[in-house]
Phi, psi and omega in degrees: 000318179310323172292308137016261154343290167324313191271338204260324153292335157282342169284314160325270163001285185291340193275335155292323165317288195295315187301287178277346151266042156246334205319325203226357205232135151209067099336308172263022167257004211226302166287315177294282199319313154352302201281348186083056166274325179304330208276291167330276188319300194300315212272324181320312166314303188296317171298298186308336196268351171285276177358300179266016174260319179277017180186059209296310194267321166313154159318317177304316192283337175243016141272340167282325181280351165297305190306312163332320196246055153225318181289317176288345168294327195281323205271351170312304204268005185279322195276332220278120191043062155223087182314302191255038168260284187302018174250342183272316143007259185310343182255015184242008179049022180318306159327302186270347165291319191307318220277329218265330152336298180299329146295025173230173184288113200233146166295121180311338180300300192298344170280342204265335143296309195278336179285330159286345179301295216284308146351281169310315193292326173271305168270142206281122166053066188279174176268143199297318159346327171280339198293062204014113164344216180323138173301000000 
């Protein structure tokens, strides 16, 4: 279990990584869409919100959800006046997982990433401000 654990804070760890460096660059929104990272983050995302859905009250469970609000925070700032990283989002069907999201019962941190995810995906070039706060 520990490795585990271990493995789901380094994947946090990167996924901030990628989140501040597209923040200001977008270049590097670019070079990461390149690489499939949007593609990485949405099936990461799909796993974890099963995970932390099936094990929702546990450690396991409000660590997957972390991981969740940290890809949807990465994946805010990857789309952001980036077409076609949110064109890449959106074809891993990352939207209707977010919307189907949205009925289930979230950590208020993790609702509040998906409304900036869902945001960023949808709307054409929105302001990075919205884009869930503080690390």
């Amino acid at each position: 279990k520990k490795s585990e654990v271990g493995g789901d804070d380094a994947i946090v760890a990167v996924m901030q990584a990628i989140r501040f460096l597209s923040y200001s660059s977008e270049s590097n929104r670019t070079q990461f869409g390149d690489l499939g990272v949007c593609e990485t983050l949405s099936s990461l995302i799909d796993l974890k919100v099963e995970e932390a859905l099936e094990a929702s009250a546990s450690p396991v469970g409000s660590l997957a959800w972390k991981v969740v609000g940290a890809g949807l925070t990465a994946v805010s700032y990857l789309s952001y006046r980036h077409p076609s990283n949110r064109h890449k989002c959106l074809s891993t069907g990352l939207l209707q997982r977010i919307n189907s999201m949205n009925r289930c019962k979230l950590p208020e941190k993790v609702r509040s990433c998906l409304q900036s995810a869902k945001t960023m995906l949808t709307v054409t070039d929105a302001p990075l401000a919205s884009a869930g706060g503080k690390g």
